[in-house]
DRENDO-1510 file (C-alpha; in Angstrom, 1 decimal, always signed):
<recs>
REC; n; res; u; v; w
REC; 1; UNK; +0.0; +0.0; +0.0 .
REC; 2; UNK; +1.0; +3.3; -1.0 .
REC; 3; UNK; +1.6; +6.1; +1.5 .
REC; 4; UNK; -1.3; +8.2; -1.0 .
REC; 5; UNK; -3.6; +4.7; -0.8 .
REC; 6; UNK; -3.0; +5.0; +3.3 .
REC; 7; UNK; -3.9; +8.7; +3.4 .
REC; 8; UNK; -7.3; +7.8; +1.5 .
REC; 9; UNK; -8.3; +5.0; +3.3 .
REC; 10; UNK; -7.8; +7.0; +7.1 .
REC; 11; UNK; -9.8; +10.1; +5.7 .
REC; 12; UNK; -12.7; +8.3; +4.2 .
REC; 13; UNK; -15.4; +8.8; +6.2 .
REC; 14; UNK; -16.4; +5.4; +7.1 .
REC; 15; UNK; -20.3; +4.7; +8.0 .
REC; 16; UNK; -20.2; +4.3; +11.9 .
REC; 17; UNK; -18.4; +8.1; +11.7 .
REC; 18; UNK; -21.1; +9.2; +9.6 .
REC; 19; UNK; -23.5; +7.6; +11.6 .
REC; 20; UNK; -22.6; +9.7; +14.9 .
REC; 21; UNK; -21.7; +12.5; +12.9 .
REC; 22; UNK; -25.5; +12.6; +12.2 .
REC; 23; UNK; -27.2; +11.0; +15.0 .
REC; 24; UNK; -25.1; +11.5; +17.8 .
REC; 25; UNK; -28.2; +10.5; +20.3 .
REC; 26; UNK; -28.0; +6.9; +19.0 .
REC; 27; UNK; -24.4; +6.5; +20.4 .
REC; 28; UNK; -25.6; +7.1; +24.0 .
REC; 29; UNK; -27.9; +4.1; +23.6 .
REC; 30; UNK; -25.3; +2.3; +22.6 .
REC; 31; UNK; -22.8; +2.6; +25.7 .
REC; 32; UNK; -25.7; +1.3; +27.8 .
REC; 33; UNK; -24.7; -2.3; +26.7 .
REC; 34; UNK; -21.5; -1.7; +28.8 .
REC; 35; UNK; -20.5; -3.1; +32.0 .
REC; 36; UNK; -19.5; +0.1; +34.7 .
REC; 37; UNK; -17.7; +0.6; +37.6 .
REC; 38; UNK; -16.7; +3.3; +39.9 .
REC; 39; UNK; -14.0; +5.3; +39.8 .
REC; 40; UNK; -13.7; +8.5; +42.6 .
REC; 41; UNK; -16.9; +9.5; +42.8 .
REC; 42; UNK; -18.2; +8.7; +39.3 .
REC; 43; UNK; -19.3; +5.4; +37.5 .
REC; 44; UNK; -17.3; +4.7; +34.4 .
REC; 45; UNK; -17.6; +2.3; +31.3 .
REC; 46; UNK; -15.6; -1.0; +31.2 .
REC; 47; UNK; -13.8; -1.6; +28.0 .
REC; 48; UNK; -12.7; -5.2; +27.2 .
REC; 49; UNK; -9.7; -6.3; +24.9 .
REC; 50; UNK; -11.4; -9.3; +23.5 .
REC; 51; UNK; -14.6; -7.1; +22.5 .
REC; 52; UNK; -12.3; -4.2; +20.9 .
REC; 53; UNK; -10.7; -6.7; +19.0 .
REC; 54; UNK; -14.0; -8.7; +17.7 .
REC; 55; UNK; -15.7; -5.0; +17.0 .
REC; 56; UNK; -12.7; -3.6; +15.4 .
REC; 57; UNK; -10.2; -6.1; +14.1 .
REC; 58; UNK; -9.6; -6.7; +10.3 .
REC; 59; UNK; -10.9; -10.2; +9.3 .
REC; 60; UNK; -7.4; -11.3; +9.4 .
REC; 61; UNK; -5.3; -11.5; +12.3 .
REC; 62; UNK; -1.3; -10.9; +12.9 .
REC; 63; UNK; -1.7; -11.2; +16.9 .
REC; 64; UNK; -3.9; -12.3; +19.1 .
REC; 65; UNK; -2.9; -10.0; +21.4 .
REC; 66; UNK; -2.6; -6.4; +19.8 .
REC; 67; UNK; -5.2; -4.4; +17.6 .
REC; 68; UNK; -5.2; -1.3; +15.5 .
REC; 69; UNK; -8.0; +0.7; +15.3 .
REC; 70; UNK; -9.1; +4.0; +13.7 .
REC; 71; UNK; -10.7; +6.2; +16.3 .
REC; 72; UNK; -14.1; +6.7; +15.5 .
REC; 73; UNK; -14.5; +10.6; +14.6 .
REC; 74; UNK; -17.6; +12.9; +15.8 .
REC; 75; UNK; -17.9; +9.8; +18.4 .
REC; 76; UNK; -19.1; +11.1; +22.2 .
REC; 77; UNK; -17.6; +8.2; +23.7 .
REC; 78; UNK; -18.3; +8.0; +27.8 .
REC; 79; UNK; -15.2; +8.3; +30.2 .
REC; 80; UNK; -14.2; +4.8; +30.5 .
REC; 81; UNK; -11.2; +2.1; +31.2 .
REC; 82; UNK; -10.6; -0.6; +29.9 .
REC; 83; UNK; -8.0; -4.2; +31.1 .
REC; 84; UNK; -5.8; -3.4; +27.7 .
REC; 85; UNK; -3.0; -1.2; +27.6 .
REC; 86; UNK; -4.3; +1.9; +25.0 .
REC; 87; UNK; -1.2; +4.2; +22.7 .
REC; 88; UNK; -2.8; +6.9; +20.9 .
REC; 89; UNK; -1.4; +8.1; +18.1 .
REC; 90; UNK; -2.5; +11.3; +16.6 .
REC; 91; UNK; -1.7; +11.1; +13.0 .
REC; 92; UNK; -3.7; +14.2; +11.4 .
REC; 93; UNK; -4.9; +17.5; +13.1 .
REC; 94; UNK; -5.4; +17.3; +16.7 .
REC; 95; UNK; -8.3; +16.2; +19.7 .
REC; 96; UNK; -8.6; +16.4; +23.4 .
REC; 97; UNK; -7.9; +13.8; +25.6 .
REC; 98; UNK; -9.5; +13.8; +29.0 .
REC; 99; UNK; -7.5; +11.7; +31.0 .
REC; 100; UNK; -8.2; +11.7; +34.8 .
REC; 101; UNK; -10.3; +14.5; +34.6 .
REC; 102; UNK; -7.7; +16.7; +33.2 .
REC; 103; UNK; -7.8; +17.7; +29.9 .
REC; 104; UNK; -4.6; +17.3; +27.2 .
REC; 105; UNK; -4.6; +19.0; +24.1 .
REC; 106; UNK; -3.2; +16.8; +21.6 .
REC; 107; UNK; -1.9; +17.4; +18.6 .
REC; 108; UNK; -0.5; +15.5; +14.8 .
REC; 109; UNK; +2.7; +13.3; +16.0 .
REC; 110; UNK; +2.0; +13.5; +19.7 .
REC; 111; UNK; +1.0; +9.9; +21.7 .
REC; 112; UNK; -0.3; +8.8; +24.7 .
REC; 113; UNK; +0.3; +5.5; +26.4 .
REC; 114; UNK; -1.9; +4.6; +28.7 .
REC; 115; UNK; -2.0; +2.0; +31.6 .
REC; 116; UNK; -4.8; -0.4; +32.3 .
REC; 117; UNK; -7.7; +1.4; +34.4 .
REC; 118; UNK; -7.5; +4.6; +33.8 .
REC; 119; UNK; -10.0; +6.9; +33.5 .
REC; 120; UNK; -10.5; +8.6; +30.2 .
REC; 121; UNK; -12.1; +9.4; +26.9 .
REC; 122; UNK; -11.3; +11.3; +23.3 .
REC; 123; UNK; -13.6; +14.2; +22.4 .
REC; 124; UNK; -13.3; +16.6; +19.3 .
REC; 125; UNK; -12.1; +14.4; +16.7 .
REC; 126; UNK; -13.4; +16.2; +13.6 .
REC; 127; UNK; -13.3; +15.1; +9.9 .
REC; 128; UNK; -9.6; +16.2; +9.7 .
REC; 129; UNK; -8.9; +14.9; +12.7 .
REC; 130; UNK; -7.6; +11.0; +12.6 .
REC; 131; UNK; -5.9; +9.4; +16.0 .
REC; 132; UNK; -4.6; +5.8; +15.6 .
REC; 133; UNK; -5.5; +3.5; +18.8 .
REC; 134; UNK; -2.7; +0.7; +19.5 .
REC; 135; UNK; -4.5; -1.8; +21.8 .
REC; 136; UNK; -2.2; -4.2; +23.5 .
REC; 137; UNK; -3.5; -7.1; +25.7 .
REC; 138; UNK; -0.9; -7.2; +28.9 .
REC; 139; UNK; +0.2; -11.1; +27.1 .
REC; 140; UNK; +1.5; -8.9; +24.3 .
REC; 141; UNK; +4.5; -7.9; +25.7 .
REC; 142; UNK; +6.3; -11.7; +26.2 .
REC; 143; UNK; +9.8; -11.8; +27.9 .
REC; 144; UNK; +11.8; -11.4; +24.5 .
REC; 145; UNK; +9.7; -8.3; +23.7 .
REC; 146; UNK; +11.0; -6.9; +26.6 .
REC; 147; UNK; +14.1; -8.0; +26.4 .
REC; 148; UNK; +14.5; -5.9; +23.3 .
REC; 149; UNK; +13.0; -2.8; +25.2 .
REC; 150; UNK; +15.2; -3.5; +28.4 .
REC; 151; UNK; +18.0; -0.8; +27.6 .
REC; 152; UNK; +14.6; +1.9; +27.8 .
REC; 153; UNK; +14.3; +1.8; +31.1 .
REC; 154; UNK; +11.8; +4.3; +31.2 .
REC; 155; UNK; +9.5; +2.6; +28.6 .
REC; 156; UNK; +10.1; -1.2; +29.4 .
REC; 157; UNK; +9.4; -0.1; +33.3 .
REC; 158; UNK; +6.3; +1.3; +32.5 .
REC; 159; UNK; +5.0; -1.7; +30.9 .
REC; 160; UNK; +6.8; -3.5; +33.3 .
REC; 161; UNK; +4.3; -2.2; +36.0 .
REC; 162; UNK; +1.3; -1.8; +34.0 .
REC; 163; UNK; +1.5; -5.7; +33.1 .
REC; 164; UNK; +1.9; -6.5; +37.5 .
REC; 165; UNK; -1.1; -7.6; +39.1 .
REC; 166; UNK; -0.3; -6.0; +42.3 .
REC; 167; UNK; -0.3; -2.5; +42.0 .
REC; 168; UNK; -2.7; +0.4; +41.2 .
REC; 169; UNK; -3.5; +0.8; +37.9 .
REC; 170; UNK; -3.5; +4.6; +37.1 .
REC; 171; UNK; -0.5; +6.1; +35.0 .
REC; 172; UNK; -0.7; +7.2; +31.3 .
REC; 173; UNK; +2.3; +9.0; +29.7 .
REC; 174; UNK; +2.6; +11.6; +27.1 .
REC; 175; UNK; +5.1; +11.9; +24.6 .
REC; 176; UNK; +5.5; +15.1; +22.3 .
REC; 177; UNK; +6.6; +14.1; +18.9 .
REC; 178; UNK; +5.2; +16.6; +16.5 .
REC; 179; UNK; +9.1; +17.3; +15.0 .
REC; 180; UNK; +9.6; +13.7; +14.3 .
REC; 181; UNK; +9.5; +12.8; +10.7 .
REC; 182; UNK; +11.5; +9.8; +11.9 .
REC; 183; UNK; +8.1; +8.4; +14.2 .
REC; 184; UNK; +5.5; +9.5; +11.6 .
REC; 185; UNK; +7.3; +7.4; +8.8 .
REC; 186; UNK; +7.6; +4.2; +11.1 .
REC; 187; UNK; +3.4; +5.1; +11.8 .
REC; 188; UNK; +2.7; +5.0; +8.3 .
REC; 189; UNK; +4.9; +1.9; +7.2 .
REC; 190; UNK; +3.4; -0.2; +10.0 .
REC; 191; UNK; +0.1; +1.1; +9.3 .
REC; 192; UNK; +0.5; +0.4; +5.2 .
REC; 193; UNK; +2.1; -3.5; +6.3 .
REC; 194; UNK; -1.6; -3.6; +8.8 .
REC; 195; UNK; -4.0; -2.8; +6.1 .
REC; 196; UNK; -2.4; -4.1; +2.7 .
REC; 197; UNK; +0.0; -6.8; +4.5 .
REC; 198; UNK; +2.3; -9.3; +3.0 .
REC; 199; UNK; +4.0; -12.5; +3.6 .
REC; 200; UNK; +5.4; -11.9; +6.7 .
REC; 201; UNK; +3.0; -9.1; +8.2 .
REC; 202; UNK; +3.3; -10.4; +11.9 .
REC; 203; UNK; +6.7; -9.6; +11.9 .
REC; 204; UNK; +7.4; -6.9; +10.5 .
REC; 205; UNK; +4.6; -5.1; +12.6 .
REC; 206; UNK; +6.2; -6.5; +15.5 .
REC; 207; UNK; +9.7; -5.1; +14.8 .
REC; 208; UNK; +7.8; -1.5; +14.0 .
REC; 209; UNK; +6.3; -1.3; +17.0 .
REC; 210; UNK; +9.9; -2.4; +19.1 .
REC; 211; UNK; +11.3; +0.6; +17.2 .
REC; 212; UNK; +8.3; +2.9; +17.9 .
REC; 213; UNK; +8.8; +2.3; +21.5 .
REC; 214; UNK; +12.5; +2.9; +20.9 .
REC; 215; UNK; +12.2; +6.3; +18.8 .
REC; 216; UNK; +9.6; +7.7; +21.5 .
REC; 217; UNK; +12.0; +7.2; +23.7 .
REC; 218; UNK; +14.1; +10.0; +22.3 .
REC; 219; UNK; +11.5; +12.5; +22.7 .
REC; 220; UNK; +10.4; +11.4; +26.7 .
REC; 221; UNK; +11.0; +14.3; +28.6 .
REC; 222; UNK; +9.8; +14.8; +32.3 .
REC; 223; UNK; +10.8; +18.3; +32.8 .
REC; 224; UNK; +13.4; +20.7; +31.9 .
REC; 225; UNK; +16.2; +21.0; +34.0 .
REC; 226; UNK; +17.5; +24.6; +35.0 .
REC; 227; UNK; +20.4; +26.3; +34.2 .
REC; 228; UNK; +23.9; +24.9; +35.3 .
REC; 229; UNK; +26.6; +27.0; +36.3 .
REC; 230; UNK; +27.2; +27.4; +32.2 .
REC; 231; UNK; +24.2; +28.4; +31.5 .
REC; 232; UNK; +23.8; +24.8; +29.7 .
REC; 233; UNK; +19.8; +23.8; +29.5 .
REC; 234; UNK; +19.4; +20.1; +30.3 .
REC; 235; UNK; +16.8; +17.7; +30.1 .
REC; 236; UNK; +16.2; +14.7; +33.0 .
REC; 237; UNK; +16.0; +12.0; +30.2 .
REC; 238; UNK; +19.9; +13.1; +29.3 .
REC; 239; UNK; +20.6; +12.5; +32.5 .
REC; 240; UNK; +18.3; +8.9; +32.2 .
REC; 241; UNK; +20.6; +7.9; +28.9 .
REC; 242; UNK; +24.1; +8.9; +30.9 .
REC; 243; UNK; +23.1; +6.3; +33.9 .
REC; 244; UNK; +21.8; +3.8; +31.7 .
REC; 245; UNK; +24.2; +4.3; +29.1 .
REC; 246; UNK; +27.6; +3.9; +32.5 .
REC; 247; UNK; +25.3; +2.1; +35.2 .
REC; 248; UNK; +28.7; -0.1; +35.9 .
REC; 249; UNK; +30.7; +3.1; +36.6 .
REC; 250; UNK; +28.6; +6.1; +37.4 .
REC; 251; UNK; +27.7; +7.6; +40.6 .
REC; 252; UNK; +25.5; +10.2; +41.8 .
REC; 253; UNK; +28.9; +12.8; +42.4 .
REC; 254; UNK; +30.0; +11.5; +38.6 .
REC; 255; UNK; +26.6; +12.4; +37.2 .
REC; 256; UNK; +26.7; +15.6; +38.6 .
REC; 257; UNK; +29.8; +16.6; +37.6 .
REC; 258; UNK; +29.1; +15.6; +34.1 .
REC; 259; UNK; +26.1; +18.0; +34.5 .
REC; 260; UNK; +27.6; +20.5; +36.6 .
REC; 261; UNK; +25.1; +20.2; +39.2 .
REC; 262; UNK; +25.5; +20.1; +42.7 .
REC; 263; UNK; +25.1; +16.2; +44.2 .
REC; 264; UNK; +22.1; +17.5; +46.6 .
REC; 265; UNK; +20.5; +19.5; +43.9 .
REC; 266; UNK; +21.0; +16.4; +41.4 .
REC; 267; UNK; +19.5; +13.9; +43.8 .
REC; 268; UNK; +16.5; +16.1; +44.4 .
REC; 269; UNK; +15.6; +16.7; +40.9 .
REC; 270; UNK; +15.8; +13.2; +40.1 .
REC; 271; UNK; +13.8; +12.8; +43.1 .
REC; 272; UNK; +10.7; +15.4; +42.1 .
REC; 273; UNK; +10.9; +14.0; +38.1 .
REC; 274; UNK; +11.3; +10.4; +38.5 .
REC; 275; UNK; +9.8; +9.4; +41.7 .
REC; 276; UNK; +12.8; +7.6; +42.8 .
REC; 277; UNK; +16.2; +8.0; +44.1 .
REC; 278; UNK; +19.3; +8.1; +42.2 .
REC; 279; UNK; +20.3; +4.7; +43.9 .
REC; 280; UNK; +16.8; +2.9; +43.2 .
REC; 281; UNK; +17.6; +3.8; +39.3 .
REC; 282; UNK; +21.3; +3.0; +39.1 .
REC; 283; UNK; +19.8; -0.8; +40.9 .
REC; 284; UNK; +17.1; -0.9; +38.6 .
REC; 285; UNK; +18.9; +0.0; +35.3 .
REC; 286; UNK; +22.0; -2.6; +36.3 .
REC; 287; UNK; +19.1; -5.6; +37.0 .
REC; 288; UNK; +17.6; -4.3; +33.7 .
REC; 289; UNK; +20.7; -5.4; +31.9 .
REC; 290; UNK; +21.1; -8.3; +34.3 .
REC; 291; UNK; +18.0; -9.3; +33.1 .
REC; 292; UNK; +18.5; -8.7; +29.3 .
REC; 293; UNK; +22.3; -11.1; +29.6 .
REC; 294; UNK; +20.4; -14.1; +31.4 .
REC; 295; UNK; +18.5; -14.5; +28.8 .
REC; 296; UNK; +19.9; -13.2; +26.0 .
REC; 297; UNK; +23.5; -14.4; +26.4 .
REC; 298; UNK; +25.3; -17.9; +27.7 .
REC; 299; UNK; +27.2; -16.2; +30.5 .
REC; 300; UNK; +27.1; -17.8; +34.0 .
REC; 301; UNK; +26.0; -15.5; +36.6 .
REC; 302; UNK; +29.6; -14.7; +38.2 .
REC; 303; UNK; +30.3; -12.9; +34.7 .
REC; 304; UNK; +26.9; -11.5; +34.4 .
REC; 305; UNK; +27.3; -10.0; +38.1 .
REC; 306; UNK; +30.6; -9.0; +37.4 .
REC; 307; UNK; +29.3; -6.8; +34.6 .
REC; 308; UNK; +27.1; -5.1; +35.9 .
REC; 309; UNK; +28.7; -4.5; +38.8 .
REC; 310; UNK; +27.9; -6.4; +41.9 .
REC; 311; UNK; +29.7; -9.0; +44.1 .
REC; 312; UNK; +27.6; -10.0; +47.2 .
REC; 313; UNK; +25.8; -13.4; +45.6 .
REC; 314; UNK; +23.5; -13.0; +48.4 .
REC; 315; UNK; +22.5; -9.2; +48.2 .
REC; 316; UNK; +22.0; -9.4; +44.4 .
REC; 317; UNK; +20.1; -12.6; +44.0 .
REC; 318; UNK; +17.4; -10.6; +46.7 .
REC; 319; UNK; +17.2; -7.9; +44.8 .
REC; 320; UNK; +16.9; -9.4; +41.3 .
REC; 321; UNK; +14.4; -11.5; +42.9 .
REC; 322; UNK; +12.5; -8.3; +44.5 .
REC; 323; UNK; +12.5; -6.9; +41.1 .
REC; 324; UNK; +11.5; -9.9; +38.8 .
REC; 325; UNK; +9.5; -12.4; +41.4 .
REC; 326; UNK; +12.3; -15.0; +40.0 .
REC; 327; UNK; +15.6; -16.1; +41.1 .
REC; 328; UNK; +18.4; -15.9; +38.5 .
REC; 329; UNK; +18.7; -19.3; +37.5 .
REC; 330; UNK; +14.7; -19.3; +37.7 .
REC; 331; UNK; +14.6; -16.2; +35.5 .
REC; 332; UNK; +16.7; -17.6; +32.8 .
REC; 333; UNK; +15.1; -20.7; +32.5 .
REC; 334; UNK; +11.6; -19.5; +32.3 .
REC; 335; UNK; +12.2; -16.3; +29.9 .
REC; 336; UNK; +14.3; -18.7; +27.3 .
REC; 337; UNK; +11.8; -21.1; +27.4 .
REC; 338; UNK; +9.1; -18.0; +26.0 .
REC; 339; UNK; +11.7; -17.1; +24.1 .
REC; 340; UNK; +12.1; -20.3; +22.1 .
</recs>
């Protein structure tokens, strides 16, 4: 499919948009088939992957696990959650998501990621309007998908957490991409494989959307930092890439010479943009790439240690298993079996 062919087929109006363009009262009906529950103070709707995917899916299927839908324009669609994690992609003009009660103006090449439960809904989508929905059941992301995402701490921890079944399930994350060229061609390719797909479809969407998660990466930030002594402006996910990128080496007086921050001030700002301490991210980022070599690599777990920087047999195998709910050995034998 041609990038032109692609461009058609998303403007088109389809006859469900023309349908609630016209007779918006007939959508409220509609939503009363739903299951609710309550949120706060207010009841909202349940979304289900299974029914998303049976509404919205193309007859054939590349995943069991993941659909690609078209958000419906001139649709009034209730606040609502849903057990799926939910990436919006705004691929033509602009809407407003209400996430949480608070309102996002989105616009062409910005994306939203969404964790299971959270409260929210789409509203303005117009006829020049066109947001691409990424629905991804929590089985979606297996253990080599990660693997391939655990260098993106940031990323692979959020879906890390949204895929536990012991936490609250609340957190959605914005990424502002309108200057990427870069993401909207890897939008477009997947999206010409989805509709007009060849021999190896499956695939290939699979290794777009592991380098979609990889390019929005780049354009994560949490907050500008403030001037440094050199009147340099920083961002927190530079200082993100620098741990990750010398987790064996760094520490937090390293990092803040390399910044030219004081420690304190370092360790506070890390703090207030992260929600966690310098020490909690060095820990995580080195069991991240502990993680990635068990199961990626035949080294034995002296070398593995050794490389990312711990000794104590004892101290690391309670963390890792803090982290992961698996042992070592346990870890490497059950992600290279799902691997295989």
């Amino acid at each position: 499919m041609l990038k032109s062919e692609l461009t058609n087929l998303l403007f088109t109006m389809t006859e469900s948009e023309i349908k609630h363009k016209n007779h918006p009262e007939l959508q409220r009906a509609f939503y009363k088939q739903f299951d609710t529950a309550k949120q706060g103070n207010q009841d909202v709707l349940v979304f289900k992957f299974l029914e998303q995917k049976k509404e919205n899916d193309l007859p054939y299927s590349f995943n069991p696990n993941l659909a690609i839908v078209k958000h419906s324009r001139y649709s009034e669609i209730p606040t609502h959650i849903h057990d799926y994690i939910e990436m919006n992609y705004v691929y033509s003009g602009s809407c407003t998501a209400v996430v949480r009660d608070r309102e996002i103006a989105l616009k062409s090449g910005d994306v939203c990621i969404m964790d299971t439960n959270v409260p929210h809904t789409i509203k303005d989508a117009e006829e020049k309007d066109i947001v691409i929905n990424f629905l991804m059941k929590k089985s979606y992301f297996t253990a080599s998908t990660l693997s391939q995402l655990s260098s993106n701490s940031i990323i692979s921890d959020f879906i890390r957490e949204a895929m536990s079944q012991d936490r609250e399930h609340n957190r959605f994350i914005l990424f502002h991409c309108q200057e990427s060229d870069k993401l909207a061609y890897l939008v477009e390719n997947l999206l010409c494989e989805y509709y007009d797909p060849s021999f190896s479809a499956k695939d290939i969407i699979q290794a777009y959307m592991i380098i979609i998660f990889s390019e929005l990466l780049r354009y994560y930030q949490t907050d500008h930092g403030t001037k440094s002594g050199q009147s340099k402006k920083t961002y927190i996910l530079e200082i993100l890439q620098h741990i990750e990128e010398n987790h064996q080496t760094c520490t937090l007086e390293s990092v803040a010479k390399r910044f030219a921050f004081h420690p304190n001030y370092l360790s506070r700002m890390i703090k207030n943009n992260t929600g966690k301490s310098f020490k909690q991210l060095l820990q995580e980022q080195k069991l991240n790439q502990a993680s990635f070599l068990l199961v990626n690599t035949d080294k034995n777990l002296e070398e593995i240690m050794n490389e990312v920087g711990y000794h104590n047999h004892g101290f690391f195998n309670r963390i890792f298993q803090e982290r992961f709910g698996h042992s070592p050995k346990e870890y490497r034998r059950v992600n290279q079996v799902d691997k295989e």
